[in-house]
C-alpha positions as CSV (number, residue, x, y, z in Angstrom):
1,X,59.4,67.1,137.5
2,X,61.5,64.7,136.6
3,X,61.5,65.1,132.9
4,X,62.1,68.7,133.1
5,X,65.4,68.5,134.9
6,X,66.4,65.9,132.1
7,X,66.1,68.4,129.8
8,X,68.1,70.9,131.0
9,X,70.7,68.7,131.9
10,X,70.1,67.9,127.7
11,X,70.3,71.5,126.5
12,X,73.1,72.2,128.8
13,X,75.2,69.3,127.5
14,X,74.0,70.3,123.5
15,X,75.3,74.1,123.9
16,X,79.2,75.1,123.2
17,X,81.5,76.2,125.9
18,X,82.9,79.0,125.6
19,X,86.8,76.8,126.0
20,X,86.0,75.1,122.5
21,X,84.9,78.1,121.0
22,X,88.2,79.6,121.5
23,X,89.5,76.8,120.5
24,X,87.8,76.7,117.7
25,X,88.5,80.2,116.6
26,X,92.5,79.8,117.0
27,X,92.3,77.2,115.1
28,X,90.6,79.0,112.1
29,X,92.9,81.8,113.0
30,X,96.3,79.6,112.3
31,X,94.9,78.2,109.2
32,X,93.8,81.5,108.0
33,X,97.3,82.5,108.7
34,X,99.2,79.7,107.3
35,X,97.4,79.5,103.9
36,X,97.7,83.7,103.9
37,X,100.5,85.4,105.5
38,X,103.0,81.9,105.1
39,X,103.8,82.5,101.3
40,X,103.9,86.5,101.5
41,X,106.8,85.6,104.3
42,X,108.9,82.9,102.3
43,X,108.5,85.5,99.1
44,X,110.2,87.9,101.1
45,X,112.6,86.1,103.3
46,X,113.7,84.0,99.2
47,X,113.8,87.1,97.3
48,X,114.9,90.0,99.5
49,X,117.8,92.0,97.7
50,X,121.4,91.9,98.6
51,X,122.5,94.2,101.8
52,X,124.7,96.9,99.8
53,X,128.0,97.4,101.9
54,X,128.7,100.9,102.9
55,X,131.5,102.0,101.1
56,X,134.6,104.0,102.7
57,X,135.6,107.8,102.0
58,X,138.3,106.9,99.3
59,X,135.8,104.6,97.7
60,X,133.0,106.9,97.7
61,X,135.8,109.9,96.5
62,X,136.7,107.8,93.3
63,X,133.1,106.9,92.4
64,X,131.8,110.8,93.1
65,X,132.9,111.4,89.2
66,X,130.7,109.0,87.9
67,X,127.0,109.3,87.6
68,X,124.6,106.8,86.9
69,X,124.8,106.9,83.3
70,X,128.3,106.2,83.1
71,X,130.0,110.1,82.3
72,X,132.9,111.1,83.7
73,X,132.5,114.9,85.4
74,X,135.9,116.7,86.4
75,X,135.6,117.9,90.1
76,X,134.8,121.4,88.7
77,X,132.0,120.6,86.5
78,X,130.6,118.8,89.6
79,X,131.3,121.7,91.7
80,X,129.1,123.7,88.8
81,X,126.3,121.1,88.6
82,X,126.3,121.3,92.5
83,X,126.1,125.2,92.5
84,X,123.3,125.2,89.6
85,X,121.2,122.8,91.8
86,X,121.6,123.7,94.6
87,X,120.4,127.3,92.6
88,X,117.4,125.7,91.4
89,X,116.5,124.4,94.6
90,X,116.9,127.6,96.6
91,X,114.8,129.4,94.1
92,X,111.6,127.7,94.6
């Protein structure tokens, strides 16, 4: 009788609680995490593109005759490119 208690008190002591398996998996967790998501977060935290002020009225009123490539429109050919999209977009 003897030897059988000692060895459940043996295979008791050999099994894993259930604490160091949890510790075990957070640890795999924050290593997974450091050697993954860490240089995804510095990429984007180094090379994140400049905030764009808001620009005022009068700022936005000069620029509203330029387009992106640079042409100068008068306020009534914008007026007609307005009216002609605005067209097109109704129309469909």
């Amino acid at each position: 009788m003897a030897k059988r208690r000692r060895r459940r008190a043996r295979a008791r002591r050999k099994r894993p609680g259930a604490i160091l398996v949890i510790v075990l998996l957070v640890l795999a967790a924050g290593f997974l995490t450091r050697r993954l998501l860490m240089p995804r977060a510095m990429h984007f935290l180094t090379h994140r593109p400049h905030d764009v002020p808001l620009r005022s009225g009068v700022a936005r009123g000069r620029e509203q005759n330029m387009n992106g490539a640079g042409e100068k429109l008068s306020d009534s050919d914008r007026q007609a490119l307005d009216r002609l999209v605005r067209q097109r977009t109704d129309g469909r």
